[in-house]
Each structure stands twice: as structure tokens, then as C-alpha cells.
C-alpha positions in Angstrom: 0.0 0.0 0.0 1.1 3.3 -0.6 1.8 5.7 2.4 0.6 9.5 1.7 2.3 12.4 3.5 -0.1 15.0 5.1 0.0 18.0 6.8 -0.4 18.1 10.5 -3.3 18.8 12.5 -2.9 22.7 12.5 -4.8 22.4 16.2 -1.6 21.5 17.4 1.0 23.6 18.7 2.8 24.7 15.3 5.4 26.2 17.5 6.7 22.9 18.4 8.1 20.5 15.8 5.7 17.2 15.0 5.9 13.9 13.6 4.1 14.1 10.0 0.5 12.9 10.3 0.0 9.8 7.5 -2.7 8.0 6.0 -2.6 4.6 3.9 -5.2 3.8 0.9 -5.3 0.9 -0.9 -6.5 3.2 -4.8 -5.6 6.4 -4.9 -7.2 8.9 -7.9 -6.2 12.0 -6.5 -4.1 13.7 -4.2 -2.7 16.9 -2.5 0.0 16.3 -0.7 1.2 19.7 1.1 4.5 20.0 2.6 6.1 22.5 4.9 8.3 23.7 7.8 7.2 23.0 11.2 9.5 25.5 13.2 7.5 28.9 13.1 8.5 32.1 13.3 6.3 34.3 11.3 4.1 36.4 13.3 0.1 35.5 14.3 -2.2 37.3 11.4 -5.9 37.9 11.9 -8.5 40.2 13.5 -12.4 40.7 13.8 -14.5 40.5 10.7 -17.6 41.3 10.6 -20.8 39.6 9.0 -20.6 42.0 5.6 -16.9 41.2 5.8 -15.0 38.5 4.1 -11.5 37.2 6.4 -8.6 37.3 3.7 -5.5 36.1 4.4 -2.3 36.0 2.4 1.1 34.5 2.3 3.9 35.5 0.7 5.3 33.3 -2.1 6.6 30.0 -1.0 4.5 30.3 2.1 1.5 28.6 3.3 -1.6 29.5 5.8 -1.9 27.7 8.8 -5.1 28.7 10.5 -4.3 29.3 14.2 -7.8 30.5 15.9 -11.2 31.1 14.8 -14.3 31.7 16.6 -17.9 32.9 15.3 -20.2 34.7 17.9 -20.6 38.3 19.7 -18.0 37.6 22.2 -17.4 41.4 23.0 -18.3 44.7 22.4 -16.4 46.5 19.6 -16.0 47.6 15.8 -18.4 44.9 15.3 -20.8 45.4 18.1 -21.7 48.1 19.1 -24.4 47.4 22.1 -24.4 45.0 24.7 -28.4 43.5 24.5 -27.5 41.1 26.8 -26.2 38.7 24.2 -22.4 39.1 24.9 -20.1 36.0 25.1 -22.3 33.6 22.7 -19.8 32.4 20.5 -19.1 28.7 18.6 -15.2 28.0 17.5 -15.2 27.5 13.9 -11.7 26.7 13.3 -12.7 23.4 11.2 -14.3 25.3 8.6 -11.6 28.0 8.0 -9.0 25.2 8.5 -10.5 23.5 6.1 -11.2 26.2 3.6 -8.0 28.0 4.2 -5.1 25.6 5.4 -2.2 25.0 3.2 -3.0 27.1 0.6 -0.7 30.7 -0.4 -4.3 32.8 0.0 -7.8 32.6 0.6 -11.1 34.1 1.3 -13.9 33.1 3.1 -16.8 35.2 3.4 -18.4 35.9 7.6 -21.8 35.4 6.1 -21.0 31.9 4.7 -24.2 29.7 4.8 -21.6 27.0 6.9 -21.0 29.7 9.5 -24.2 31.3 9.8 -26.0 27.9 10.1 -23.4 28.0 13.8 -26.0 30.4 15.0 -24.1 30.3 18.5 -26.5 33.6 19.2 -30.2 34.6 19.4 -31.0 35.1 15.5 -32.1 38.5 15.8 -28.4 39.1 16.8 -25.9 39.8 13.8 -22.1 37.0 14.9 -18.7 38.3 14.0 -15.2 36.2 13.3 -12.5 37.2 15.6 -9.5 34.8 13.2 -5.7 34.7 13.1 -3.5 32.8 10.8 -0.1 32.4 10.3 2.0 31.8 7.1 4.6 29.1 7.4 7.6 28.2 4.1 6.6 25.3 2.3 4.7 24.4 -1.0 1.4 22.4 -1.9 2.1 19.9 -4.8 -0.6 18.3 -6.3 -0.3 14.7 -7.8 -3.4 13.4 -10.1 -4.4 9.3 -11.5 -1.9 8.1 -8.8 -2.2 4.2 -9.0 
């Protein structure tokens, strides 16, 4: 069988060097296989976004995202909030979905008002959620490998 490098579970502490994560198939059609330095020492990336806002991160070239926090909710009051209705602190981490959407890649885009991220609803409905995110961008390169047999 095959043995596919992956990248590591970005929930762990990037700051600290890990073992590579792997996975074996028996077919294998496609694959991405990303690969990249686990000693970090780019600065954390991010901020609030609100829900008419779109988080964009970007990486220089030869760099990768590695999403390091997100959470969707009104956890205080700020740019995004203005008024405390009594709704403060309801919040949902959502660090799967950027992970997923964002991880490994040079840039990306994900909209606040994403269906996945609204459908959270870690508030009353009435009540317009923010995305407090942060990212960092790590050296390495994503190679893609297709009809691997």
C-alpha cells in the first residue's frame, strides 16, 4: 500500500516540531499532498471580521496558511458590536471550517456570512455574529499529484 504524506493537525501547537501525520489507501485517484516547515517564526495574522466582511489572508510566495484560531459569535463589544443586549459571550469555534477552507493554501477568502458559518448560529438570530480569526503563514509548498495508481 502506498503511504501518503499529510500536513499536520494545524490544532496542534505549530510552534513545536511534530511527527508528519500519515494515512494509507489501498486506490488512490487524487491527491494533494502539502508539505512545509514545522518551526514557526512568522508572526500570528488575523483580526475581527464582521458579517458584511470577508476574512482574507495571504502569504507571501513559497509560504502557506496555517489557520491558528477562529471563533464565530458576539464575544465582545467592539467595531463589530456596538451594544451589549444582553447577548455578549455567545460564540461557537469555527476553526474546522476555515481550517479546512484556508489551510495549506498561499491565500484565501472566506466570506463571515458563509451559509456554513451562519448555520453556527451560537447567538439569538435576531443578533448579527462576528469572526474574531488569526492565521499564520509558514515556508513550504502544496504539490498536487493526479491518476496516482
Amino acid at each position: 500500500m502506498p503511504k501518503i504524506l499529510t500536513r499536520p493537525d494545524p490544532r496542534v501547537d505549530p510552534t513545536r516540531v511534530h511527527p508528519w501525520h500519515s494515512i494509507k489507501i489501498h486506490r488512490l485517484t487524487y491527491c494533494m499532498c502539502v508539505v512545509y516547515c514545522t518551526v514557526v517564526t512568522g508572526p500570528v495574522l488575523g483580526k475581527v471580521y464582521c458579517l458584511t466582511e470577508s476574512f482574507i489572508a495571504q502569504c507571501l510566495p513559497r509560504e502557506m496558511i496555517i489557520i491558528q484560531s477562529a471563533v464565530f459569535g458576539r464575544m465582545q463589544i467592539g467595531r463589530c458590536v456596538a451594544k451589549n443586549y444582553g447577548h455578549l459571550g455567545c460564540s461557537v469555534d469555527v476553526m474546522s471550517y476555515l481550517d479546512a477552507a484556508c489551510s495549506g493554501l498561499n491565500s484565501c477568502e472566506f466570506s463571515v456570512s458563509d451559509p456554513a458559518l451562519v448555520r453556527t448560529r451560537p447567538c439569538p438570530p435576531d443578533f448579527a455574529s462576528y469572526l474574531d480569526a488569526s492565521y499564520r503563514c509558514v515556508p513550504g509548498i502544496s504539490v498536487t499529484f493526479s491518476s496516482v495508481q
